[in-house]
Structure formats: structure tokens, C-alpha cells
N, C-alpha and C positions, 0 to 999 in steps of 0.2 A: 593459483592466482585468479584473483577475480576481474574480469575486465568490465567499465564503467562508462555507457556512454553519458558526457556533460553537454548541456547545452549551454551558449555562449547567445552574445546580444550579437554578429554576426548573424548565428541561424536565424533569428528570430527576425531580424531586422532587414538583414541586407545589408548591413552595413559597419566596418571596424569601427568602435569607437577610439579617439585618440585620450593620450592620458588628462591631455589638458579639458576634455570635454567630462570626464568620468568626474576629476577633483572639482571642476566648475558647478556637477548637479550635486556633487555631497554638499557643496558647498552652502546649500537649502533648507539641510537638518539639523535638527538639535545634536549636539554630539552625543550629550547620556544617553540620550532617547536610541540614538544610532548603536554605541556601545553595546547597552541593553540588549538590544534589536540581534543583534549578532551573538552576543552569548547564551541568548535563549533557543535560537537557532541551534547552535554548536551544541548547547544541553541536551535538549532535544530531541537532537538526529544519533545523541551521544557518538560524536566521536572520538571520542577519549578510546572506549572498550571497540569501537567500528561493528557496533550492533544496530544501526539505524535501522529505521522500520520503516516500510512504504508507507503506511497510512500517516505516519509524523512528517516524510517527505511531501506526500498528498495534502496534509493540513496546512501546511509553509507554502507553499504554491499556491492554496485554492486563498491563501490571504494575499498574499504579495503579488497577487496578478490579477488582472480583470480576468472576467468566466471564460472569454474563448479562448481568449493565452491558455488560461491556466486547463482547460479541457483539454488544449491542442500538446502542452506540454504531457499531461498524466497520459493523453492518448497514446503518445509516442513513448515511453517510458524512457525520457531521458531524466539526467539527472541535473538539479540547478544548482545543488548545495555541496560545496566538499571542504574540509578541514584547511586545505592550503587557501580557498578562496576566503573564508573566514578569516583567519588568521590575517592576510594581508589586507582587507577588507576592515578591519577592524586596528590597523596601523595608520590608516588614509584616513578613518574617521578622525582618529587621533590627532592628526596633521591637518585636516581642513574643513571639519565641522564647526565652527562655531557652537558655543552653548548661549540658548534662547529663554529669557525669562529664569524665573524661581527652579529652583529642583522639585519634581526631576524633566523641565524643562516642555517642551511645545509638543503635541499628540504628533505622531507622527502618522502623516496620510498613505496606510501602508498600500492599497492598490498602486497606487504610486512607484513603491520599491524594487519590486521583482526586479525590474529590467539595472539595475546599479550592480546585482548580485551578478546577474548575466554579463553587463559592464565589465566589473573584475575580472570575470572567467577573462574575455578578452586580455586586458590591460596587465594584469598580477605577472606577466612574462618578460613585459619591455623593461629597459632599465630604467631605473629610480633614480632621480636628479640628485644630486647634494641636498640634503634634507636643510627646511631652516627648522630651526630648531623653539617649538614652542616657548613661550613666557611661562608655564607652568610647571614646575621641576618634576610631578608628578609624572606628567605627559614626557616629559624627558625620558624617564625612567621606565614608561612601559612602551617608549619605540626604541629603548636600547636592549631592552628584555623579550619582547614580542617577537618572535621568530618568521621571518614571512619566507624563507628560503628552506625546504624539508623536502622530504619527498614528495613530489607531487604527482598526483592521478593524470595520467595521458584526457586530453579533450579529445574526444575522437567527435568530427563535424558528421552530422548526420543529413 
């Protein structure tokens, strides 16, 4: 068994974020863009096979963070990205991203990001409201298919 420390936007912050605070900042991005953003991540770090590599975790970090985050993060070798947080991270976009402009939609300012990812770690635990249910049957069909309930990696706070 391999054990995994995650960092969360608690350590980093000081502070829990609530759900309504997490949906309100997705609520900023383009959703392709956000989609995108997370499947490239999950490619990636392949967690399909759970062959991820420190230096693909070190490249996703040294982009979605400014340099001292992202230093203080690699320093401490904790972990910011894991399959469960994707996965439901990538159900929220679906629910409360908007899409901005033409495909495939508005650049996404990733210094920015990091701490959304951390966000989830928090949030991905509490319970999920009665979903309202997107205008788009697409978006229907992949939060009735998307799994955000699996086996999840222990967050161990550091």
C-alpha cells in the first residue's frame, strides 16, 4: 500500500473553503477551457495505469501556482492532484462554469488555478445539494455518467 500525502487549500491558506465559495470562483472560467484543463491533468499524471511521475506532478504545479506556492509545495513533496479530485472537479465545472465566447472558449489565466484544485481537496467530501440540472442534455449525460464517488486517497494535513 502506498500512502500519499495531498495538500488541501486549508494548509495552504489557513482557511476551509465552503462549497458556495469553491462553485462561486469556478463560476470565472470558461468551462471547455476548465474541462480541457482537467483532462490534461488526469492524462498526464496518467491515472488511468497510477503511473504518475514527479516531474508531470512538478510541471502542473510550477504552472498553476505562482513560484513560492509552487516551490513551498514541491519543497514539501506533497501531493495536489489525485484522480478522485479530478473526477469531481470536473462534475462542478460541468454544473457551474459557464462557456465564454467562440470554441474553444477564453485563455485561461492558469497562475490563477492551483488553489480551485486545492479548493476540491477541501470541498469533494461534503454533501452535494440536489443538482439543478443543466439546459444542455450533453452536460446531463456526463453528470449522470461521471463518477465522483470511488475510492478515494486519505488527505493526510501536513
Amino acid at each position: 500500500m502506498r500512502i500519499e500525502t495531498f495538500i488541501t487549500y486549508r494548509n495552504l491558506r489557513g482557511a476551509v473553503p465552503t462549497s458556495e465559495e469553491f462553485r462561486a470562483r469556478l463560476s470565472f472560467y470558461d468551462r471547455r477551457q476548465m474541462l480541457w484543463l482537467c483532462a490534461a491533468i488526469s492524462f498526464s499524471l496518467d491515472f488511468v495505469v497510477g503511473a504518475h511521475t514527479v516531474e508531470a506532478h512538478s510541471s502542473w504545479v510550477r504552472r498553476l501556482f505562482p513560484t513560492p506556492e509552487a516551490e513551498w509545495i514541491l519543497r514539501n513533496k506533497v501531493n495536489v492532484f489525485h484522480r478522485h479530485q479530478l473526477l469531481f472537479l470536473m462534475q462542478e465545472v460541468a454544473r457551474f462554469c459557464p462557456e465564454f465566447g467562440d470554441p474553444p472558449g477564453t485563455e485561461l489565466p492558469l497562475r490563477e488555478l492551483g488553489e480551485l484544485f486545492l479548493m476540491a481537496n477541501d470541498v469533494l467530501n461534503t454533501p452535494i445539494p440536489e443538482p439543478s440540472a443543466p439546459n444542455d442534455s450533453s452536460l446531463q449525460l456526463i453528470l449522470m455518467l461521471l463518477p465522483s464517488l470511488e475510492d478515494v486517497p486519505s488527505i493526510v494535513e501536513s
